[in-house]
C-alpha positions in Angstrom: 155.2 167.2 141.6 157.9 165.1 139.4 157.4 162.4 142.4 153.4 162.0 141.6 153.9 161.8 138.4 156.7 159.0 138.6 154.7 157.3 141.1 151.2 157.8 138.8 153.2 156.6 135.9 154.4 153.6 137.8 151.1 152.7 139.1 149.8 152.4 135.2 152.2 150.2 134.1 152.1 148.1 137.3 148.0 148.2 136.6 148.7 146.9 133.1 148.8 143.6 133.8 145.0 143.8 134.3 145.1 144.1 130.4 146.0 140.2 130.3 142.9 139.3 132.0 140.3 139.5 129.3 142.7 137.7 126.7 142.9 134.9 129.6 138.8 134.9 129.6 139.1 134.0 126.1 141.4 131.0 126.6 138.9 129.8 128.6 136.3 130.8 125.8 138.5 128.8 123.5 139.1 125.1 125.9 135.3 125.3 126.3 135.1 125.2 122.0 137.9 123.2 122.1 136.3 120.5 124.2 133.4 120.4 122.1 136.0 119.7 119.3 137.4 116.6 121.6 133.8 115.4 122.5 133.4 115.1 119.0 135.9 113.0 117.6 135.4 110.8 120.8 131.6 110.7 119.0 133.1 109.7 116.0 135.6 106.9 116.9 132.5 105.5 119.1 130.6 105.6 116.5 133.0 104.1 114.4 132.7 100.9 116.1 130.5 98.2 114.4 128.9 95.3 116.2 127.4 92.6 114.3 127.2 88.6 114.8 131.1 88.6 114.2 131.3 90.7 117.5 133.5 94.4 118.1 135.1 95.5 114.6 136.5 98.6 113.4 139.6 99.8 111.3 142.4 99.8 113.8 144.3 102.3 111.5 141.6 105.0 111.7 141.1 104.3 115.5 145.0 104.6 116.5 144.7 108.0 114.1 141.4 108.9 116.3 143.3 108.7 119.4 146.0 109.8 118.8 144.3 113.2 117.6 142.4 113.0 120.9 145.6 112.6 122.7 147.1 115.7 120.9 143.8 117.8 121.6 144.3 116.5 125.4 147.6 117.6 124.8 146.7 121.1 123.3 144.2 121.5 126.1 147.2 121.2 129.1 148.8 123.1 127.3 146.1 126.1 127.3 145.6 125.5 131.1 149.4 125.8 131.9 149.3 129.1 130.3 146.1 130.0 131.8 146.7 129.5 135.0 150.5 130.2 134.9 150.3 133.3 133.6 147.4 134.4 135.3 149.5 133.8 138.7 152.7 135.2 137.3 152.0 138.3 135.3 148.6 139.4 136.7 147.5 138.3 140.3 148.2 135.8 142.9 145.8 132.9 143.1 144.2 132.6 146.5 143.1 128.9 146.3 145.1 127.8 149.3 141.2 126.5 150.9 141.3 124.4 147.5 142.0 120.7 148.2 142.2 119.7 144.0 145.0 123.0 144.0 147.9 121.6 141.5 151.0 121.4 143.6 153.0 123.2 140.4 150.9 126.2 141.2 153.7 126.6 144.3 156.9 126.9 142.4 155.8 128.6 139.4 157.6 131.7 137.7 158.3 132.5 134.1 161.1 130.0 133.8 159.8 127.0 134.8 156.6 128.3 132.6 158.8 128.3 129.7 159.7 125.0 130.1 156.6 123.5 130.9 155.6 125.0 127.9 158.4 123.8 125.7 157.9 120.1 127.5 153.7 120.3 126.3 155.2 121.1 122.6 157.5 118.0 122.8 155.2 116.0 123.8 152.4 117.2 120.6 155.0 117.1 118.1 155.5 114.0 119.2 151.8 112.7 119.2 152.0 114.7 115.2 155.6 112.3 114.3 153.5 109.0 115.2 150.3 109.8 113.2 152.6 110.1 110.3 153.9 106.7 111.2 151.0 105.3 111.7 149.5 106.7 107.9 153.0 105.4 106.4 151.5 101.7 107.2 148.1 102.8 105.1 147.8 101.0 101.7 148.4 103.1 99.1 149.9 105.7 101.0 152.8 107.6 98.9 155.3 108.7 101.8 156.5 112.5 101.6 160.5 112.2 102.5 160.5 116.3 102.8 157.2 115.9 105.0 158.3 113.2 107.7 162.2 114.9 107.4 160.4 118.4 108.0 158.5 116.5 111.2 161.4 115.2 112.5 163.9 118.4 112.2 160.9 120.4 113.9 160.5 117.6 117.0 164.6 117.6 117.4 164.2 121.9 117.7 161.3 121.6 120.3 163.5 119.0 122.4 166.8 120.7 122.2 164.9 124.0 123.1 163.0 122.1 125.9 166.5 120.8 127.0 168.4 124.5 126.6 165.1 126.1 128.5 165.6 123.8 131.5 169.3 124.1 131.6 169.4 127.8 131.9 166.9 127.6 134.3 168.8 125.7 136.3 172.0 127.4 136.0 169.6 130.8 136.6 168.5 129.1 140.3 171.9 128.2 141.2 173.0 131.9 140.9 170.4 133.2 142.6 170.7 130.5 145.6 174.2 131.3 145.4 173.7 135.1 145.5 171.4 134.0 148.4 174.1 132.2 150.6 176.5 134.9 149.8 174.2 137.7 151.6 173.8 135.2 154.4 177.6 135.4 155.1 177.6 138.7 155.0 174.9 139.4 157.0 176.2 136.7 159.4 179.7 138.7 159.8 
C-alpha cells in the first residue's frame, strides 16, 4: 500500500511539468504581439524616410535609435524562443523533430546549464544594444546627459557579463566532473 502511494505521489510530480505547457503557449501568445510591435517600428522608420527632388533623407539619429530598438526587440524575441523551446525540451517533453531539416543544431546539447548561459549571453547582448542608444542620444542637441543614468547602464552591463562569464565557467567545470566521473566508472568497469 505505502509503495502505491510513493509511486502515485511520484507520478504527480513527474506529471507536473505538464503545468509549464500552457505558460509556454503564452510565450508564443506574447512573440506573436511582440512581432506586431517590431512590424511596427519597421513601419515607422520606413515611413520616416522622405524622398523629394534632393533624393533619400531622413534623421540619421532617429534612424540609428529605430534600429537599434528593432535590434533589441530581435534580441528580446531570441531570447523568448531560447526559453521556449529550451525549456519546453528540458523540463517538459522531448522534441521529436529529428524528420525536421530547419531543426537548430543547439536543440542537441541542450540542458539547464548551457540554457542558463544562453540566456545570460541574450541579456549581454540587450543591455548592450540599451548602453549604445544612450550613446547615440548623448550626441542629440540639447541633450542633458544623466551621469547616474549611463553609470547605472554600465554597472548593470558589467553584472550581466561577469554573470554570463561565472555561468559558463561553472558549466564547464560541472562537465569536466561529470566526464571525469565518467572515465572513472570506465576503469572500473574495465578492471
Amino acid at each position: 500500500m505505502a509503495n502505491r502511494i510513493e509511486n502515485a505521489i511520484e507520478y504527480g510530480v513527474f506529471a507536473s511539468r505538464w503545468l509549464l505547457a500552457p505558460l509556454y503557449l503564452g510565450l508564443i501568445v506574447g512573440q506573436i504581439c511582440f512581432s506586431i510591435t517590431f512590424f511596427e517600428g519597421l513601419w515607422h522608420l520606413v515611413h520616416g524616410i522622405s524622398i523629394g527632388t534632393g533624393g533619400v533623407r531622413f534623421d540619421e539619429r532617429a534612424a540609428i535609435t529605430a534600429v537599434l530598438t528593432l535590434l533589441d526587440m530581435i534580441m528580446v524575441a531570441n531570447l523568448v524562443i531560447m526559453v521556449l523551446i529550451g525549456g519546453y525540451a528540458t523540463f517538459v517533453s522531448k522534441l521529436d523533430l529529428d524528420a525536421e531539416k530547419d531543426r537548430p543544431d543547439w536543440l542537441d546539447h541542450i540542458d539547464p546549464g548551457t540554457l542558463k548561459t544562453k540566456l545570460a549571453g541574450a541579456l549581454v547582448s540587450i543591455s548592450g544594444i540599451h548602453l549604445l542608444q544612450t550613446f547615440n542620444d548623448l550626441t542629440k542637441p540639447g541633450y542633458t546627459m544623466d551621469n547616474a543614468k549611463i553609470a547605472w547602464q554600465v554597472g548593470i552591463h558589467v553584472a550581466f557579463i561577469a554573470t554570463t562569464l561565472l555561468l559558463a565557467w561553472s558549466d564547464l567545470v560541472f562537465e569536466r566532473k561529470l566526464k571525469m566521473a565518467h572515465e572513472n566508472e570506465k576503469d572500473r568497469n574495465a578492471l
